[in-house]
C-alpha positions as CSV (number, residue, x, y, z in Angstrom):
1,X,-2.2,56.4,-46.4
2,X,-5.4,54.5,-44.8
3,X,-5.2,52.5,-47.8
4,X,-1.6,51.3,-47.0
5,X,-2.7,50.9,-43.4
6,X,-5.6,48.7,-43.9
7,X,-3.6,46.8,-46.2
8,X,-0.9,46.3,-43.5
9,X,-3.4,45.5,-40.6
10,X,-5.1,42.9,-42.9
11,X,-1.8,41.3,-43.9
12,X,-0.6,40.9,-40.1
13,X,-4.7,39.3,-39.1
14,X,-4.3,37.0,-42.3
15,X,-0.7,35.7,-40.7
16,X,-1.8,35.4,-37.0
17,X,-4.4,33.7,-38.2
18,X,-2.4,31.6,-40.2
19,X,0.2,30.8,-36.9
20,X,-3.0,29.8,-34.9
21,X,-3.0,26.0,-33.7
22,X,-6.0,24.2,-35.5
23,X,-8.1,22.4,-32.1
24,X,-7.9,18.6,-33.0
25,X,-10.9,17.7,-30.8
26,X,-11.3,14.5,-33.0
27,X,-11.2,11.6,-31.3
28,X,-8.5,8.9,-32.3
29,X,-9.9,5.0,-32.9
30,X,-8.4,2.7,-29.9
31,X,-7.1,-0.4,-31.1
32,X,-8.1,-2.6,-28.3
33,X,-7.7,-5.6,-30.5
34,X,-4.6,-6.4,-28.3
35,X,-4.0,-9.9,-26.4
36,X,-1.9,-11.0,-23.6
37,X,0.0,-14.1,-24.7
38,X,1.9,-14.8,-21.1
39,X,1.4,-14.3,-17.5
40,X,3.4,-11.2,-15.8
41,X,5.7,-12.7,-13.3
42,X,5.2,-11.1,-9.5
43,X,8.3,-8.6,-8.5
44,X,11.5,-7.3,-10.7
45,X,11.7,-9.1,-14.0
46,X,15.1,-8.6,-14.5
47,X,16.5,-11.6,-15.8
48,X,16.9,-10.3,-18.8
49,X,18.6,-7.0,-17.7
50,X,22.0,-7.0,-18.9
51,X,23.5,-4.1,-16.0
52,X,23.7,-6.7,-13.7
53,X,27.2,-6.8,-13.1
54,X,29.4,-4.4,-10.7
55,X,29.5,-3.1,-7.4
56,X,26.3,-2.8,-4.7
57,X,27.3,-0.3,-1.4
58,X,25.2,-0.1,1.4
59,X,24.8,0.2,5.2
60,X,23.2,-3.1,6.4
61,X,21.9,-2.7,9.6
62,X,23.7,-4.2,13.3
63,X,22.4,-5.6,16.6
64,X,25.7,-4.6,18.3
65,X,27.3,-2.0,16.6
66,X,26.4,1.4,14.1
67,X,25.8,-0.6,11.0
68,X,27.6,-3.3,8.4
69,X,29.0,-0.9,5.6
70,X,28.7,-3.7,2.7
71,X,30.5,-3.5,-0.7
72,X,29.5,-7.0,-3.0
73,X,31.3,-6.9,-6.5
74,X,29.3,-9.5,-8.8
75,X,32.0,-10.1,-11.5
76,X,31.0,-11.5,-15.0
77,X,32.7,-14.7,-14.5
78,X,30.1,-15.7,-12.1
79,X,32.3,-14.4,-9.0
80,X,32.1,-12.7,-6.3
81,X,34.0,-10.0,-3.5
82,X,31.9,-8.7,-0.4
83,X,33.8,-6.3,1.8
84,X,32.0,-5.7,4.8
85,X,33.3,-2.9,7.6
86,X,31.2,-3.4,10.9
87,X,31.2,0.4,11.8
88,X,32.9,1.1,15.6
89,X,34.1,-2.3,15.6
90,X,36.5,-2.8,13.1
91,X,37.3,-4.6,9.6
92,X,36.9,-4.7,6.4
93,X,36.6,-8.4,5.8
94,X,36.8,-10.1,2.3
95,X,34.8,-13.2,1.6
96,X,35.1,-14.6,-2.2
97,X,33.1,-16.7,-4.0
98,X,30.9,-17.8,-6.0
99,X,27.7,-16.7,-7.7
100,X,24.2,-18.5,-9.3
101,X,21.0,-17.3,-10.9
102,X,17.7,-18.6,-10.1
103,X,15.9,-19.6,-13.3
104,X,13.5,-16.9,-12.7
105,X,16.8,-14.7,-13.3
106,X,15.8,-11.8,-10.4
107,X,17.3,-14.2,-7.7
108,X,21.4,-14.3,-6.9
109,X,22.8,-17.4,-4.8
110,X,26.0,-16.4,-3.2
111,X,28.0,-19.3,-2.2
112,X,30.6,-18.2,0.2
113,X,34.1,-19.8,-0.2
114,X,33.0,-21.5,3.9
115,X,30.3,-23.3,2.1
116,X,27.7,-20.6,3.6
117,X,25.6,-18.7,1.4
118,X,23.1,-15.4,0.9
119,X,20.2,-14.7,-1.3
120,X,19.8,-11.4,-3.0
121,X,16.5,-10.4,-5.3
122,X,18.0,-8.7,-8.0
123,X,16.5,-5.2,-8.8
124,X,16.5,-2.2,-11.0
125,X,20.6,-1.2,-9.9
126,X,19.7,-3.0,-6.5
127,X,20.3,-6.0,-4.4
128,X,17.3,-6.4,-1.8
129,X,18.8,-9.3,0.7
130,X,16.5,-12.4,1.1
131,X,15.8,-14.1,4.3
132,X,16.6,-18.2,4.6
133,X,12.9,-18.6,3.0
134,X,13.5,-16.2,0.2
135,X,11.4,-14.0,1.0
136,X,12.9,-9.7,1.1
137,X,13.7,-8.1,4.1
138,X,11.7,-5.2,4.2
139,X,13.0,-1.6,4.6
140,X,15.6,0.2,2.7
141,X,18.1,-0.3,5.0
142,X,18.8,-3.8,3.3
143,X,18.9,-3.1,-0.1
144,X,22.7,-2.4,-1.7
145,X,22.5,0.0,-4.4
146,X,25.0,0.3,-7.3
């Protein structure tokens, strides 16, 4: 009977041990052989980002009322819808047009069927609006988010 239970107790240390996780403390080589062939452009590189098109929402912010609820559809033809509600005041008003991409490809022109226009940066599922110089209006509460 001890002989059976030896057995047994040195069959069940022989498979824990087995089980046990072998400590790789080795360190692995670091290929640091790697070059940088091109400059990384400043902001969102999305001009390659194919997601592009739909529709933005957001709350834009208003001097004399509770906000500009904003709805822009960027269609794939290079078009445009923005719905905008001016909250307590009244709307929604359409504007159509058209729409271009800055050769960086993270910029959208819109060109407003009454020959105005708006700048957008385009982000990861965002529009951040751009002042007259192009540069973003800071905050969250101008960014349109699909």
């Amino acid at each position: 009977m001890k002989q059976k239970l030896f057995l047994l107790l040195t069959v069940v240390a022989i498979t824990f041990s087995a089980c046990k996780k072998a400590d790789s403390k080795e360190e692995q080589p670091v290929n640091d052989s790697i070059e940088m062939t091109s400059e990384v452009p400043e902001g969102h590189t999305t001009n390659i980002a194919v997601d592009w098109e739909g529709e933005y929402k957001g709350i834009i912010p208003c001097e004399d009322c509770d906000g500009v609820e904003t709805s822009l559809i960027l269609n794939y033809d290079s078009t445009f819808t923005m719905t905008k509600t001016y909250i307590g005041k009244g709307g929604p008003y359409e504007s159509k047009g058209s729409f271009s991409r800055a050769a960086s490809g993270n910029i959208i022109v819109l060109k407003f069927d009454d020959a105005s226009e708006a700048k957008y940066q385009l982000g990861d599922g965002s529009l951040s609006l751009l002042n007259d110089d192009g540069s973003i209006i800071e905050g969250e509460d101008y960014v349109l988010r699909k």
